[in-house]
C-alpha positions as CSV (number, residue, x, y, z in Angstrom):
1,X,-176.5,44.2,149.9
2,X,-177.8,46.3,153.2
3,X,-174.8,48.0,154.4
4,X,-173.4,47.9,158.1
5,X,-175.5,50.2,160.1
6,X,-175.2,51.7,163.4
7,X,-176.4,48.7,166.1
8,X,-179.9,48.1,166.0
9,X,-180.5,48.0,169.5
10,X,-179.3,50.3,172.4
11,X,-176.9,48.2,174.7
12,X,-178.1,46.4,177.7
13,X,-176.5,47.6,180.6
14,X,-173.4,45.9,181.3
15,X,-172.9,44.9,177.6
16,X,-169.4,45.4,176.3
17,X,-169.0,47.5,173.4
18,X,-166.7,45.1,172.1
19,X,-169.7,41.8,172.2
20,X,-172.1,44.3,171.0
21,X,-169.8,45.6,167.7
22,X,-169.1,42.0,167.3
23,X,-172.7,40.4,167.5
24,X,-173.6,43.5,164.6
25,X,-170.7,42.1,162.6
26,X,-171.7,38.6,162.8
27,X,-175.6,39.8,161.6
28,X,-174.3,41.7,159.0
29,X,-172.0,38.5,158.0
30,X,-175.5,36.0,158.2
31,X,-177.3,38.3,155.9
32,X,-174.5,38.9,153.7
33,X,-174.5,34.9,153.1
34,X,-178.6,34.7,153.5
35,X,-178.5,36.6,150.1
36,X,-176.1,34.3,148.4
37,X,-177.6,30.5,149.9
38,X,-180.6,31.5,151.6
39,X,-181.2,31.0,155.4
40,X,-180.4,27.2,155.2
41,X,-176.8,28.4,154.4
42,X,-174.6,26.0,156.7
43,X,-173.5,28.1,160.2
44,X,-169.9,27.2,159.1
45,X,-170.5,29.3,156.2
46,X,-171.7,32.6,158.4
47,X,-169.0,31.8,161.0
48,X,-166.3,32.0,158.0
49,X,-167.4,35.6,156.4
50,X,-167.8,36.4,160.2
51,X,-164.4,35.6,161.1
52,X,-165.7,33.7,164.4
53,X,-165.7,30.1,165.3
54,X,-169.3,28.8,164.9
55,X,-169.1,27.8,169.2
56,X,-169.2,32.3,168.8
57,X,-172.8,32.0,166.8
58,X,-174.3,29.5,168.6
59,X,-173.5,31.3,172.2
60,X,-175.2,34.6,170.2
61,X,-177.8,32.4,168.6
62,X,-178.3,28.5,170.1
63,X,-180.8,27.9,167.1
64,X,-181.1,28.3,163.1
65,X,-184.5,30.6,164.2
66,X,-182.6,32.9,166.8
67,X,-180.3,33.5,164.2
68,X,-182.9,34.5,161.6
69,X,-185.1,36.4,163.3
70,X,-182.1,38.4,164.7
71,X,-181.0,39.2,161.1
72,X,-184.4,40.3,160.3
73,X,-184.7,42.4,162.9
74,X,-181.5,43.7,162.2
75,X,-182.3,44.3,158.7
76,X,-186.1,45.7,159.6
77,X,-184.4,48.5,161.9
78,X,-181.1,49.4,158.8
79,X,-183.9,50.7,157.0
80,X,-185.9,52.3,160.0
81,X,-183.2,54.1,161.0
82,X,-181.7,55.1,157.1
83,X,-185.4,56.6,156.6
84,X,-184.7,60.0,158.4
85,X,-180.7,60.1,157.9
86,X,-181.7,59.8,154.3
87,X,-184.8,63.0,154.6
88,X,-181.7,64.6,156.2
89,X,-178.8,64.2,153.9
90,X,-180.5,63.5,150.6
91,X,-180.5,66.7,148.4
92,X,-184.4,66.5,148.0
93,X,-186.9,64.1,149.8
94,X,-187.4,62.0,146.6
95,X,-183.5,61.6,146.3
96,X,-184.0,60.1,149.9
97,X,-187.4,58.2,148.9
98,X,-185.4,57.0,146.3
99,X,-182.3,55.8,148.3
100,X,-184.6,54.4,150.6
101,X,-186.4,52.4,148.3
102,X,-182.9,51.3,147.0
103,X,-182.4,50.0,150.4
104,X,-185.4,48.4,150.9
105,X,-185.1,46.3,147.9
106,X,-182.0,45.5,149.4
107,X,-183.5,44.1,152.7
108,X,-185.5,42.2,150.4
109,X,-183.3,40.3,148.7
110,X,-181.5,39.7,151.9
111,X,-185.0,37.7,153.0
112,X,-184.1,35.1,150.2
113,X,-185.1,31.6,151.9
114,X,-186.8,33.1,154.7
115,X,-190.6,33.2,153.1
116,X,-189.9,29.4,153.6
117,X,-188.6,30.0,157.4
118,X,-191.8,32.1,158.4
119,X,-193.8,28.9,157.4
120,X,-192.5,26.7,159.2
121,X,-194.4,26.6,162.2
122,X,-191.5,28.4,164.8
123,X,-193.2,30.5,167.2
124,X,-190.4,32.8,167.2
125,X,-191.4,33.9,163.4
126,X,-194.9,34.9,163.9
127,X,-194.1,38.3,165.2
128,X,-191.8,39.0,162.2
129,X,-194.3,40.4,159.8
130,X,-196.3,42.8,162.4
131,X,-192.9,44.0,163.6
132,X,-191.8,44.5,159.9
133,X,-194.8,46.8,159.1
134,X,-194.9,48.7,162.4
135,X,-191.0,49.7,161.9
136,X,-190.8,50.4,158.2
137,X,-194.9,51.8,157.4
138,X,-194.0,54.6,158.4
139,X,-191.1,55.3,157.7
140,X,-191.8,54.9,154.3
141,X,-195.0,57.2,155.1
142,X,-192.8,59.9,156.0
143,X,-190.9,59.5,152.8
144,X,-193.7,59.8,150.6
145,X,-195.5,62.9,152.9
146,X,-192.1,65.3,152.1
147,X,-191.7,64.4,148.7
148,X,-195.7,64.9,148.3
149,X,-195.1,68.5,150.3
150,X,-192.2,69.3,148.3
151,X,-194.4,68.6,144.9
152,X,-192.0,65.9,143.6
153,X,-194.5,63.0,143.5
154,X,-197.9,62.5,143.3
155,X,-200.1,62.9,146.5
156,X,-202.3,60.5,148.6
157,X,-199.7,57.4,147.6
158,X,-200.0,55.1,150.9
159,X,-197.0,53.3,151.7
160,X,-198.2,50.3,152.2
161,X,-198.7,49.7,148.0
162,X,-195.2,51.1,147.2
163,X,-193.7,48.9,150.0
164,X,-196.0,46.0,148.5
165,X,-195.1,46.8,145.0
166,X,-191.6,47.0,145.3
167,X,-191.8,43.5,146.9
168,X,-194.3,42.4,144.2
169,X,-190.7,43.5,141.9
170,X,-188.5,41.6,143.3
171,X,-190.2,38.2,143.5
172,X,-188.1,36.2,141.0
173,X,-185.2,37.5,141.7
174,X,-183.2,34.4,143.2
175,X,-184.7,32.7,140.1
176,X,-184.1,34.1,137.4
177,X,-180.6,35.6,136.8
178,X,-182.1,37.5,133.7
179,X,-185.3,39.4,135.7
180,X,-183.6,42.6,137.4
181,X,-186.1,44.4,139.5
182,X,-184.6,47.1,140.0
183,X,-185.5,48.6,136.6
184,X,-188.6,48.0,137.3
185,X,-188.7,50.0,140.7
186,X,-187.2,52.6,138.7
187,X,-190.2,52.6,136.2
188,X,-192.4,52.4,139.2
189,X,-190.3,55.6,141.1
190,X,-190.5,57.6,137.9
191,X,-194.0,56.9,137.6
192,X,-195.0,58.4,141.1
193,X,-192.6,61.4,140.1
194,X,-194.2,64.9,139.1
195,X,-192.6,66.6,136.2
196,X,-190.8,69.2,136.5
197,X,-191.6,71.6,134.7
């Protein structure tokens, strides 16, 4: 699951702190459910885990679609922003490629239902996957250009086919409980890797 981040969005002016922290909450509470039973998951559900009445959600969020797009969005910039703090903290930039990746997969998982959502017609959704690719490409570009520099992986890899591999991975997740991607996205991580030697 994507851990709680730092708000995705700066405060509009004249925004509490308080509504702000509390609208984060309830978005990290809606994906936290969206990876369990998928965006259909009944608002009572979300409201629960939230510890809000669901009158709360739907003042944040008067439809099913606000509410969705607002987690992905929400989702979209938790990995943005982890890309850099990663580069920073990480004790190599694959270790933060790595942890990134990690996340990603995360993010993924939390989009369980949703392939279904962006179908459906809802104006609000067609945005989603232009906004997902201008916030995350390149982040994961800048990834994969200081591990390259630092001669940990293999150079010229565009981040467009890790990001659509790693996806590729986790397709059948939410359908079979014995497929686990994420040994796969290790096979794929150590196959980008340079020995050491």
């Amino acid at each position: 699951m994507v851990a709680a981040s730092q708000p995705a969005q700066v405060p509009a002016r004249g925004r509490r702190a308080d509504a702000v922290r509390n609208e984060q909450a309830l978005l990290d509470a809606a994906a936290a459910v969206f990876v369990t039973s998928g965006v259909d998951a009944p608002i009572r559900e979300i409201a629960t885990r939230a510890g809000v009445g669901i009158g709360t959600i739907y003042r944040h969020f008067p439809s099913r679609a606000d509410l969705v797009i607002a987690v992905y969005r929400h989702q979209v910039e938790v990995c943005a922003e982890a890309g850099p703090a990663l580069l920073e903290a990480a004790e190599s930039p694959f270790a933060a490629l790595r942890q990134w990746v990690d996340l990603f997969a995360d993010f993924l998982v939390t989009k369980h239902g949703l392939a279904n959502a962006l179908q459906s017609g809802d104006s609000g959704f067609q945005a989603l996957h232009t906004y997902f690719l201008d916030r995350l490409l390149p982040v994961c570009a800048q990834l994969l250009q200081a591990s390259a520099d630092a001669g940990e992986i293999t150079s010229g890899i565009q981040p467009y086919e890790l990001m659509r591999g790693v996806g590729n991975l986790c397709i059948g997740h939410d359908s079979d409980p014995r497929y686990d991607p994420r040994r796969l996205i290790e096979l794929l991580l150590q196959g980008i890797q340079r020995s050491q030697r």
